[in-house]
N, C-alpha and C positions, 0 to 999 in steps of 0.2 A: 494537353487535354487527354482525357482518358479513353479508349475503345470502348465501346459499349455493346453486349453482345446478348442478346435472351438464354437463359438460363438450358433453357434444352436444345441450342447447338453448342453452348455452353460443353455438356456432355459428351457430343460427338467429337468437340476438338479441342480437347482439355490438353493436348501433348501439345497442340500447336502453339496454344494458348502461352503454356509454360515455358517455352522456347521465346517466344514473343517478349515478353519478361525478363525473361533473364538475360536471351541474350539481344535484344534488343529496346532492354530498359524501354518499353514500354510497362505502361499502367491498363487494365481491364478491368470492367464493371460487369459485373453479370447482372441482368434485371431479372424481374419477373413483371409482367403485367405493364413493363415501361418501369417500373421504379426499381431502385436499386438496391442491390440485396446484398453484393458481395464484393470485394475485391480483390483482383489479385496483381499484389505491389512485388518488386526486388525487396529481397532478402534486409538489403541497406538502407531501406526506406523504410524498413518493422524495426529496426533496430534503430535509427532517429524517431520515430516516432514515438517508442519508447522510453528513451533516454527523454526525451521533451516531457512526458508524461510523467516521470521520475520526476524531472527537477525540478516542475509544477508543485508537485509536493511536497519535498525537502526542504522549501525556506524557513516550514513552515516548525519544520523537526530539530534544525542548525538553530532556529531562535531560540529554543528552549533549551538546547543543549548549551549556548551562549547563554542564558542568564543562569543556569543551574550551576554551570560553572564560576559565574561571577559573584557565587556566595565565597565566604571563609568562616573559619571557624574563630567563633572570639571567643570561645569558653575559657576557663579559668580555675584553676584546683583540683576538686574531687573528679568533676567533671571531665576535666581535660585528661586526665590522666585513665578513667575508665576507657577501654578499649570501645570502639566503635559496636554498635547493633545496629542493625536492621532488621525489621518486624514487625510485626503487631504486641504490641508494651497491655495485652492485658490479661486475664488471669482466669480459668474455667473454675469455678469450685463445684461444682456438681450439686444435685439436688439435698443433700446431706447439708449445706451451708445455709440454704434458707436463701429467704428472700430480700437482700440489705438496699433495695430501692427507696427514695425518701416515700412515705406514702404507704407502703409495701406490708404488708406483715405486721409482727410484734417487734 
């Protein structure tokens, strides 16, 4: 269970506090008003809590990178033998070309 301490002795004994923590792996809650505001964890317990927080996320990144992977290329000919792009496949003509929309224009 955690120390629980109000926020403005909090201030008075923040050294002790930090001491209390580190070296005695203890956990401290600062309140205000009774509710809790703040805490102060070991170093080792921001860093699992983190990594937890990471891998919460990543299944979700490793799935996609797994099916992205599990395309091939089946092309064939012209195709196959054009070197690879990546991009956007289209084309500015500027206002000199007009307007080739169906609908559009002349």
């Amino acid at each position: 269970m955690a120390y629980e301490i109000p926020v403005t002795q909090a201030r008075a004994e923040l050294a002790e506090l930090i001491n209390r923590v580190v070296y005695g792996n203890e956990r401290v809650v600062v309140t205000r008003h009774g509710k809790p505001l703040v805490g102060l964890v070991p170093a080792a317990d921001l860093e699992r809590l983190e990594t937890a927080e990471r891998e919460a996320r990543e299944p979700e990144a490793e799935e996609i990178i797994s099916t992205v992977s599990g395309f091939r290329d089946v092309g064939a000919g012209a195709a196959a033998a054009e070197p690879r792009r990546f991009g956007i496949a289209a084309e500015h003509r500027g206002p000199a070309a007009g307007d080739r929309r169906p609908g559009q224009g002349s």
